[in-house]
N, C-alpha and C positions, 0 to 999 in steps of 0.2 A: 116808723116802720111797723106793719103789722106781719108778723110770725106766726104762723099757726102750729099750735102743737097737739100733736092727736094721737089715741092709744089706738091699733085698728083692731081687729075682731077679737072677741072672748079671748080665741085658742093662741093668739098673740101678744096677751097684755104686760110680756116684760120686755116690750118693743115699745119706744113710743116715735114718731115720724115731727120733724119740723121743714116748713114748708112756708113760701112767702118772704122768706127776707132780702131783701136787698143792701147793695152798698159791694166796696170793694172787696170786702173780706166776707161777704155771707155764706160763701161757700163752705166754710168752716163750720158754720151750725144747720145747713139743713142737710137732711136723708136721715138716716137712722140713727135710734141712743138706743142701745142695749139695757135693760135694766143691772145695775149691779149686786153685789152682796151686803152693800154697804149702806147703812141708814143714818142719814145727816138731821136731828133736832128733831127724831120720833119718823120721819119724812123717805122712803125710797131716793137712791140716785139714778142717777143714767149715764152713761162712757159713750162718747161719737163712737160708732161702729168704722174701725178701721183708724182709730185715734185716739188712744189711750191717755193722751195728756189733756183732753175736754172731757170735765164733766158738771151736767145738770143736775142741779142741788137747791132744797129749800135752807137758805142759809140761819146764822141766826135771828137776823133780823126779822127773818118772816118772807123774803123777798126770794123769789126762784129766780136763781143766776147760773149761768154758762161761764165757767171763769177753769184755769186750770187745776185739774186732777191736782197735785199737791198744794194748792192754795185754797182747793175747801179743806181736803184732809187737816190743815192748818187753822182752820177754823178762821181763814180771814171774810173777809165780807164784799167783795169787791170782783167783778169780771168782766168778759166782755159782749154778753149781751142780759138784759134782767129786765123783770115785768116792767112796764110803764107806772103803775100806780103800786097804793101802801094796801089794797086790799089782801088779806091772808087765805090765799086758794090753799083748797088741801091739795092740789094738784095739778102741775102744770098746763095740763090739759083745759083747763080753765080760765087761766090769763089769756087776756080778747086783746092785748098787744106787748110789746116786746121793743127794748131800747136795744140799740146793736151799736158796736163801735165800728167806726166804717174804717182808722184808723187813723183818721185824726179829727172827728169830731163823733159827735151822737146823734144815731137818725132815730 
């Protein structure tokens, strides 16, 4: 599955936009992530606009995951959509693809 994740102009950059996924549940991670208050491993979050129990987070492993609002705040590692590979973006805006759970496998 390739997602695209993008922060759009200057005077919007605690907005980021996901765009491109598909599968049965994608609807769930694209349109907009609000930037939060909250900073996960030195790392900015993001909350789905309109759904406070998604949010994007560089976890600890290193790996930017879409998992729920209290299971980062818990410091678990695991969600339902995260980059394809182990490279360490400072920013998800960066990762060139994205595993999604369609909801009962991984595209």
């Amino acid at each position: 599955v390739v997602a695209v994740v993008t922060a759009p102009t200057a005077a919007a950059q605690a907005m980021l936009w996901v765009s491109g996924a598909s599968g049965s549940i994608a609807d769930a991670w694209l349109n907009g992530w609000w930037q939060t208050h909250e900073v996960f491993n030195g790392f900015p979050s993001w909350q789905r606009v309109g759904n406070t129990e998604l949010m994007l987070a560089r976890l600890s492993d290193g790996q930017w995951t879409v998992a729920s609002t209290t299971g980062i705040q818990a410091g678990k590692t695991s969600g339902s959509m995260y980059q394809a590979d182990d490279t360490l973006y400072y920013s998800p805006t960066q990762v060139p693809a994205w595993r999604v759970w369609s909801g009962s496998a991984w595209e």
